[in-house]
Residue, then its C-alpha position, 0 to 999 in steps of 0.5 A: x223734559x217735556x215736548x210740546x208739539x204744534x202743528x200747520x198746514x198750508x195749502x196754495x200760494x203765499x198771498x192767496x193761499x190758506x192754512x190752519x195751524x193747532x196746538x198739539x194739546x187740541x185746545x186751539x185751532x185757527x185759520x191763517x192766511x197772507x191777510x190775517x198776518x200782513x193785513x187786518x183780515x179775521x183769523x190769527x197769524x204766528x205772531x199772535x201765537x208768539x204772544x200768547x206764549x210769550x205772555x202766559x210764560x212771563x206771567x207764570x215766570x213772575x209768579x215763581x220770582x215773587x214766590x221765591x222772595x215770599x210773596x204771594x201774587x194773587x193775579x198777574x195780567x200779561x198782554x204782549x205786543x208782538x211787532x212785524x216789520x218790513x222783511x218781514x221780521x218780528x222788530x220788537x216785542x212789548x210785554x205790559x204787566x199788573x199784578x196784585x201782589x199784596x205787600x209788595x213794594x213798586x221797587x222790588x216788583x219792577x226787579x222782579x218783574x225784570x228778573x221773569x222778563x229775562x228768565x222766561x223761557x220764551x224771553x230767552x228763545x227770543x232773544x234776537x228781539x227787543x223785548x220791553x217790559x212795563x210793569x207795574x202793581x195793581 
C-alpha cells in the first residue's frame, strides 16, 4: 500500500497569521493565509488542494472504467469546485468532466462516468459531502 505524505505549518493567530503547506513529493509548496481561504487574497487554501486531488483521481477513475469496458480515452479534463460554506464546513463538492473517447456513446459515458464518480478514492474519503457530477463527451 502506498503512503503518501503532506505536510503544513502554521505560525500566528488565525486571522492574521501565515502558513505554507507541501506535498511530501516536493512537487508544490504554497502559502496559506485567513485570506487565501475565506477571501480572494493570492495563495492557495486546503480546499483548493482538495480539488486538485479530487479532480486528478476522478479522472485517472474514469480512464480505468472506460478502459475496463474496452474503450480507449484519449484525454479526460476534470475541473472541481469545492464549496466552503458557513461553519466553516466544505457544502459541496461540483466535479465537470469532458472526455475524448472515441467510439463511445453519451449513455454509456454518463454510467461510466458515475461509476468513477462513486469509486474514486477521494470521492469515498469525501462522502460526507455532496458531490455532483457533469459529464459529458468531447
Amino acid at each position: 500500500m502506498a503512503i503518501r505524505t503532506s505536510s503544513a505549518i502554521w505560525e500566528g493567530n488565525l486571522k492574521d497569521g501565515t502558513g505554507k503547506m507541501r506535498l511530501g513529493s516536493g512537487a508544490f509548496e504554497g502559502a496559506y493565509s485567513f485570506r487565501t481561504r475565506f477571501e480572494e487574497a493570492p495563495g492557495t487554501n486546503p480546499e483548493e488542494l482538495i480539488g486538485a486531488a479530487h479532480a486528478g483521481c476522478f479522472s485517472m477513475a474514469l480512464s480505468g472504467s472506460l478502459t475496463e469496458e474496452g474503450f480507449a480515452p484519449t484525454r479526460i479534463e476534470t475541473t472541481a469546485k469545492v464549496h466552503l460554506g458557513k461553519g466553516p464546513k466544505i457544502s459541496l463538492i461540483e466535479l465537470s468532466t469532458t472526455a475524448e473517447v472515441p467510439g463511445m456513446d453519451e449513455k454509456t459515458f454518463l454510467a461510466l462516468a458515475e461509476k468513477a464518480k462513486d469509486g474514486c478514492p477521494v470521492s469515498k474519503a469525501l462522502a460526507a459531502v455532496p458531490i455532483e457530477l457533469k459529464a459529458k463527451l468531447g
